[in-house]
C-alpha positions as CSV (number, residue, x, y, z in Angstrom):
1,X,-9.5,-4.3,24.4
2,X,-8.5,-4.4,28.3
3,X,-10.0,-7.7,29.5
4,X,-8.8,-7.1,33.1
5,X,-12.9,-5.8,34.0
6,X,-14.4,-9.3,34.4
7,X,-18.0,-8.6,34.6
8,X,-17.8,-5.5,35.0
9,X,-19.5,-4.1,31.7
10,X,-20.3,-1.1,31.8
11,X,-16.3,-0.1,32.0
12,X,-15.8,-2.8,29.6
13,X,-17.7,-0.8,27.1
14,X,-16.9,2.6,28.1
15,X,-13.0,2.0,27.9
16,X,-13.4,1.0,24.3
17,X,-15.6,4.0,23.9
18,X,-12.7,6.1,25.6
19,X,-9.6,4.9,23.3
20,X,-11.5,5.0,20.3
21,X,-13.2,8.6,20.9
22,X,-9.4,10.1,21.3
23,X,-8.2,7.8,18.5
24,X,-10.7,9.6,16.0
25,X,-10.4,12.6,17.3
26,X,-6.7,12.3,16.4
27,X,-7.8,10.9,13.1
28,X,-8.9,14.4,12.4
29,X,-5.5,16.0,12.8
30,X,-4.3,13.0,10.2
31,X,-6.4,13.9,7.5
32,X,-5.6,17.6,7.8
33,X,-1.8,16.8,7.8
34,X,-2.1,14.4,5.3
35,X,-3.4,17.0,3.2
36,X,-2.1,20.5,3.6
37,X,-4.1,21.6,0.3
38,X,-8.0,20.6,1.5
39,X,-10.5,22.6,1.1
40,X,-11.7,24.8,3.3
41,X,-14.9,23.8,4.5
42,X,-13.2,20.0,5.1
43,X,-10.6,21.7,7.2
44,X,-13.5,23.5,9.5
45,X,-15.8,20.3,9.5
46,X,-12.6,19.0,10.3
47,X,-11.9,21.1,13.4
48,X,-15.7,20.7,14.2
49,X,-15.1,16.8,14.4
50,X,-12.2,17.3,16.5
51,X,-14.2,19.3,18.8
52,X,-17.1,16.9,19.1
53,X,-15.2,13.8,19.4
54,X,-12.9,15.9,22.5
55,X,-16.3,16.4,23.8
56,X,-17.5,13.1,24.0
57,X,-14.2,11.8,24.8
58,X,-14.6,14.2,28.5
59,X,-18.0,12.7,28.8
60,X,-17.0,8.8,28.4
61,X,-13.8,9.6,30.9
62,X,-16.7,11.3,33.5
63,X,-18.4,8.4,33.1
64,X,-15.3,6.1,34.1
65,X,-14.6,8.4,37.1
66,X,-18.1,7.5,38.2
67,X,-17.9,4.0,37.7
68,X,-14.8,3.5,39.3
69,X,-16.0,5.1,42.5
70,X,-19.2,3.4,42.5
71,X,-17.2,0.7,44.1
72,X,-18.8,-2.0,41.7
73,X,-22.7,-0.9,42.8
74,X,-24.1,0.4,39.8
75,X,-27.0,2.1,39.9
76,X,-29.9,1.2,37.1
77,X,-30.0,4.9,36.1
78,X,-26.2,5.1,35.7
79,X,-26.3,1.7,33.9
80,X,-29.2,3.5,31.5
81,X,-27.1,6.3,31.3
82,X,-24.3,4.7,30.2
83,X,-26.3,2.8,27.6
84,X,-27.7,6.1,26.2
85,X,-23.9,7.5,25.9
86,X,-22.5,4.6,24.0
87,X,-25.3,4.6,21.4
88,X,-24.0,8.5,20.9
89,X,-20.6,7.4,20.9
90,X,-21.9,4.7,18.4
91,X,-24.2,7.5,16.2
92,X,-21.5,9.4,16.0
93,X,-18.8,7.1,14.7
94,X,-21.3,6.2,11.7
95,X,-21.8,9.8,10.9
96,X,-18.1,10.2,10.6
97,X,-17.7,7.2,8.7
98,X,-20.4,8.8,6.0
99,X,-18.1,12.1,6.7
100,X,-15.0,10.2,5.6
101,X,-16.4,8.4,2.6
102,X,-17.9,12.2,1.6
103,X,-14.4,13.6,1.7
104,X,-13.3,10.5,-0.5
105,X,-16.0,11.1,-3.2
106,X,-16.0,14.7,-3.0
107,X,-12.2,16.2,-1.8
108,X,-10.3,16.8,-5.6
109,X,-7.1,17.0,-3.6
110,X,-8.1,13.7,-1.5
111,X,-8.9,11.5,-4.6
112,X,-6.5,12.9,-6.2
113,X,-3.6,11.6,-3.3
114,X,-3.7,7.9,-3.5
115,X,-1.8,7.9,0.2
116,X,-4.7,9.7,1.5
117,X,-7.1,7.5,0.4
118,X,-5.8,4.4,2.1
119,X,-5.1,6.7,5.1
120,X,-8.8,7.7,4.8
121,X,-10.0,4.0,4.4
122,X,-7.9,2.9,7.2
123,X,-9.5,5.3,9.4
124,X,-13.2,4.3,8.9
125,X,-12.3,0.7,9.1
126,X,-11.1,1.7,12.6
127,X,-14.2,3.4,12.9
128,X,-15.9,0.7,12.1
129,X,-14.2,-1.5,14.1
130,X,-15.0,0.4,17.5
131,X,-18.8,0.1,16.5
132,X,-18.3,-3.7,16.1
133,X,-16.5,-3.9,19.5
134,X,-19.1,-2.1,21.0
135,X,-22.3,-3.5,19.4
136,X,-20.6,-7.2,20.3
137,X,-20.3,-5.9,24.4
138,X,-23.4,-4.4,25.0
139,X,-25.7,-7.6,23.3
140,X,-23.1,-9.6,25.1
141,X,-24.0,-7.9,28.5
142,X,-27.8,-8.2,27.3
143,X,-27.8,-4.3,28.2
């Protein structure tokens, strides 16, 4: 995490959201490296994922742009705002979480590829991780 915000919160929290929206978006392109021979409905939730988490990823940097030029004067409806984003961004790292551990439990050419596996657990610990980070800001910041 880049400390270098003081109190500034709300881009505190929003460059966390930012690095770990493009890190799972990455995470996608992993998994379907990882494992050429996946089947073909993972490989399209797969893309989906990417796309969402691109998505999001836009929004969080918007919100960043916004931020910055709001010459530390941040409005209540932009703090709200922002608040209503990270729970998103928050929502939707737990729903790919469950979307990993699926692929575990479900994906024949996943459980059987023991490098994939740890790949796959490695990710939704970072996952996991991000909501942490999060969660710990925002009750920090009382938001």
């Amino acid at each position: 995490m880049q400390y270098y915000y003081g109190n500034q919160m709300p881009l505190r929290v929003l460059d966390e959201a930012e690095f770990w929206k493009h890190q799972e978006e990455e995470h996608t392109v992993v998994i379907r490296e990882l494992v050429p021979n996946l089947e073909q409905q993972y490989v399209q939730d797969l893309k989906e994922w990417e796309k969402e988490f691109a998505k999001t990823h836009q929004r969080v940097v918007r919100y960043i742009e916004t931020v910055n030029r709001s010459n530390g004067q941040v409005s209540q409806k932009l703090y709200q705002d922002i608040l209503q984003l990270v729970s998103y961004c928050l929502e939707q790292s737990d729903q790919f979480i469950n979307f990993c551990r699926k692929l575990m439990e479900e994906s024949e050419p996943i459980s059987s590829n023991p490098t994939a596996k740890v790949v796959l657990n490695h990710i939704i610990v970072e996952s996991e991780y991000f909501i942490g980070v999060a969660q710990t800001i925002l009750y920090q910041s009382k938001i």
